[in-house]
C-alpha positions, 0 to 999 in steps of 0.5 A, spaced: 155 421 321 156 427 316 156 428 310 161 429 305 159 436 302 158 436 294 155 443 294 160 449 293 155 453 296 156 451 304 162 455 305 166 454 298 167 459 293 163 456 287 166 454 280 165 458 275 162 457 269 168 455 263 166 455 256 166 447 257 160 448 261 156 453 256 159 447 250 155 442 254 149 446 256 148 448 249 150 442 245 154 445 241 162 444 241 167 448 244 170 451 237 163 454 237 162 456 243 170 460 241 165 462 234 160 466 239 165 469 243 170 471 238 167 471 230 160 470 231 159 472 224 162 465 223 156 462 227 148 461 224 143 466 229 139 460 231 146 457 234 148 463 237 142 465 240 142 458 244 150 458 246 148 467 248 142 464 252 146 459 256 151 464 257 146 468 261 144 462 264 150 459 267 152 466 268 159 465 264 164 471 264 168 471 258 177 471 260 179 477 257 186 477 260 186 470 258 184 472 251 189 478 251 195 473 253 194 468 247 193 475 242 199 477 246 196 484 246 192 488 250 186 493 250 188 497 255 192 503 256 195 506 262 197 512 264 204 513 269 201 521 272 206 525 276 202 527 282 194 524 283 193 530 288 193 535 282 187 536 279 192 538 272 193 530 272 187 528 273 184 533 267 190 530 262 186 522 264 179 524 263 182 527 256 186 520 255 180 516 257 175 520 252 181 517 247 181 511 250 173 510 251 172 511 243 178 506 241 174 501 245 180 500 250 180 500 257 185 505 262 189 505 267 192 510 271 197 510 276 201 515 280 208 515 281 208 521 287 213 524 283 218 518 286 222 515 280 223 508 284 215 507 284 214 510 277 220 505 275 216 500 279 210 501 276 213 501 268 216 494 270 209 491 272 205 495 266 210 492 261 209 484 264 201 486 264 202 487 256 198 494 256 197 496 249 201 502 251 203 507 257 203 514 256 207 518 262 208 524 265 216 522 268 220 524 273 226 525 268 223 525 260 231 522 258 230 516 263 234 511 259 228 506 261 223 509 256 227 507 250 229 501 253 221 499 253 220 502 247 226 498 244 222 492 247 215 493 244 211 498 248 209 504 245 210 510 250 208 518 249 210 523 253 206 527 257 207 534 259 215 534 259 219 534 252 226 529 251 231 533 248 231 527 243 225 526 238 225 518 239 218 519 242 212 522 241 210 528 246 205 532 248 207 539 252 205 547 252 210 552 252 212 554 258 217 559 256 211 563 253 207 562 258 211 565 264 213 570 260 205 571 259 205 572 266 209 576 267 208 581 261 200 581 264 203 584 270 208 589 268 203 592 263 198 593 270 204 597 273 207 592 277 216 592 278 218 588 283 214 581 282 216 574 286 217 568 282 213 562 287 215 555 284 220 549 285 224 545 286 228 548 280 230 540 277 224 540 275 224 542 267 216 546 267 219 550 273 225 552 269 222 554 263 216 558 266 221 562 270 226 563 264 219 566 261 218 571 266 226 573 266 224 574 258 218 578 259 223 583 263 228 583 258 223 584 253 221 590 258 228 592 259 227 591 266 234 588 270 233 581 273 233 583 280 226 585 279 223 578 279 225 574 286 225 567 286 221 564 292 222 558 291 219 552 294 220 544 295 214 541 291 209 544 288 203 544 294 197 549 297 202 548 303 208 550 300 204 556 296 202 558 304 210 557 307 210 562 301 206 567 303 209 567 310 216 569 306 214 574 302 209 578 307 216 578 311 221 581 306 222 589 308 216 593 305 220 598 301 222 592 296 217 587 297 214 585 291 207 587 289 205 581 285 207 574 284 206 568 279 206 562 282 209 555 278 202 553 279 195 553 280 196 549 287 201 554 289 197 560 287 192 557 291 196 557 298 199 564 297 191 565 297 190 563 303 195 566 307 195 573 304 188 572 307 190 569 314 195 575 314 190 580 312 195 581 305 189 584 301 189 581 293 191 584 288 191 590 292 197 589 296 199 582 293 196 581 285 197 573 284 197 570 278 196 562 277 198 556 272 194 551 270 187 555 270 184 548 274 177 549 276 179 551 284 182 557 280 176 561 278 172 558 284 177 561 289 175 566 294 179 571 290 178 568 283 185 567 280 188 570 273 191 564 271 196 561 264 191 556 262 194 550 259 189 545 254 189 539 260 184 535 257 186 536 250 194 535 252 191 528 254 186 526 248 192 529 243 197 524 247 193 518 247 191 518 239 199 519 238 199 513 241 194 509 238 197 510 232 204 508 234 201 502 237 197 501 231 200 503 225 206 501 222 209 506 219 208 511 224 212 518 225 214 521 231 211 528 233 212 532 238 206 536 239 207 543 243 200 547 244 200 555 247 198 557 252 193 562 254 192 567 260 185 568 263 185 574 267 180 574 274 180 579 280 187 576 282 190 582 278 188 588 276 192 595 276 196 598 282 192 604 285 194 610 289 191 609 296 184 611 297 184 618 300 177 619 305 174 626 304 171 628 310 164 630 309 160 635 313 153 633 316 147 638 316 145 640 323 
């Protein structure tokens, strides 16, 4: 005859430990037990020593998503990034998350992909959750959603993107300035002819960064046709090396012999395939990046690049938005930082070509 079983260990998920348990097992009542967990100020050091001590023993773990629900507020933040692949985001969280980590809250991070169904998806879900506020780096910064959310109670900061509106705090850099950073560097090494490598051009950082490079021209009372956009369907190593195929295919007397890449990423992939098609940098090609990521001064040419601030971009936005979460007599900002450029070995003055002189051997 078998048994009926009255151990959860054969097979079963066993209970956990509830505050009704720790309440018993420390003969204290259950306002007690909630004293400890949430003022123990409130509770003697002998009393609270017992109810901790039969936590420990009963292996309790306290319900902070039940405790957050009744509060009606979280402690986490979250952080809708654009692309998970770029190591320019992942700069921008761990600066959010030092933030985050001083205020004692928690973070979470998604990646929309750059898809403005799932980033809409994941708004959805971060609102139900109740997170204390998101911080975002949109698809499209004027979404009608983010005010919306904002109007229902959720906090956002924009990140790395600017409204043409002053409804919400942001946080971004120059861009116009730091295209025409690029392009002032090469014109002052001697380059004419430069190729601009960035796209799509929906995207508002593309636009910007190419007006900069226009406005160096201008500044340098060069025409426009001296800046050939080769533009690009994302913003990867790959389409930085379909790139290079491009421009080492344009006819020799009006290639361009520099270029500036909208990204590190691009910067990266031209990079390689000027060195798989033997195209010497900055000899034949001179390259500048944006972003000055940490592949940029590690790569086998090391990259000038336009740095942007990441983590500072992140830590900044997160503070903005803790103070709109917590304080009621916040003020929108919109925080615009400069960007600087970082010379390295990508980029140095065209030279004539070397001429060998013949030598004679003594006999």
């Amino acid at each position: 005859m078998v048994g009926k079983d009255d151990s959860a260990g054969h097979g079963g998920a066993q209970r956990s430990a509830g505050v009704k348990d720790v309440a018993a097992a420390a003969g204290v009542s259950l306002g007690t037990v909630s004293n400890v967990l949430n003022r123990p100020d409130r509770v003697s050091e002998a009393t609270r020593t017992r109810v901790e001590e039969a936590m420990r023993r009963l292996g309790f773990v306290r319900n902070e998503s039940a405790r957050q629900l009744r509060a009606g507020r979280s402690s986490t933040l979250a952080y809708v990034m654009l692309d998970a692949t770029n190591p320019f985001f992942t700069d921008v969280a761990q600066g959010i998350e030092d933030t985050a980590e001083q205020a004692d809250l928690s973070l979470f991070s998604c990646n929309s992909d750059n898809r403005a169904e799932r980033e809409l998806a994941y708004l959805n879900r971060l609102e139900q959750q109740r997170v204390q506020g998101i911080l975002i780096t949109p698809v499209d910064p004027d979404a009608p959603v983010l005010t919306e959310m904002v109007q229902r109670g959720t906090p956002i900061v924009i990140v790395d993107r600017t409204r043409k509106d002053d409804t919400h705090c942001s946080v971004a850099v120059d861009d116009v300035l730091g295209g025409e950073l690029a392009v002032k560097h090469l014109l002052d090494l001697g380059h004419e002819r430069i190729a601009f490598v960035g796209g799509p051009g929906s995207i508002g950082q593309v636009r910007d960064r190419h007006d900069g490079a226009l406005r160096a021209l201008g500044h340098a009372h060069l025409p426009a046709d001296r800046l050939a956009w080769v533009e690009t369907v994302a913003m990867t190593v790959a389409e930085g090396r379909a790139a290079g195929e491009r421009i080492a295919g344009m006819p020799a007397a009006s290639r361009p012999t520099a270029a500036v890449c909208a990204n590190d990423l691009l910067a990266l992939g031209l990079l390689q395939q000027c060195v798989a098609l033997g195209i010497r940098v900055p000899d034949d090609l001179a390259i500048v990046g944006y972003d000055d990521i940490e592949f940029a001064a590690a790569a086998a040419v090391p990259l000038t690049s336009v740095r942007q601030p990441r983590r500072r971009l992140g830590s900044t936005a997160a503070e903005l938005l803790l103070d709109e979460a917590g304080n009621p007599d916040h003020v929108h900002q919109q925080v615009v930082f400069t960007p600087e450029l970082v010379a390295r070995a990508s980029t140095r003055r065209p030279q004539e070509p070397v001429r060998r002189r013949a030598t004679s051997r003594a006999r």
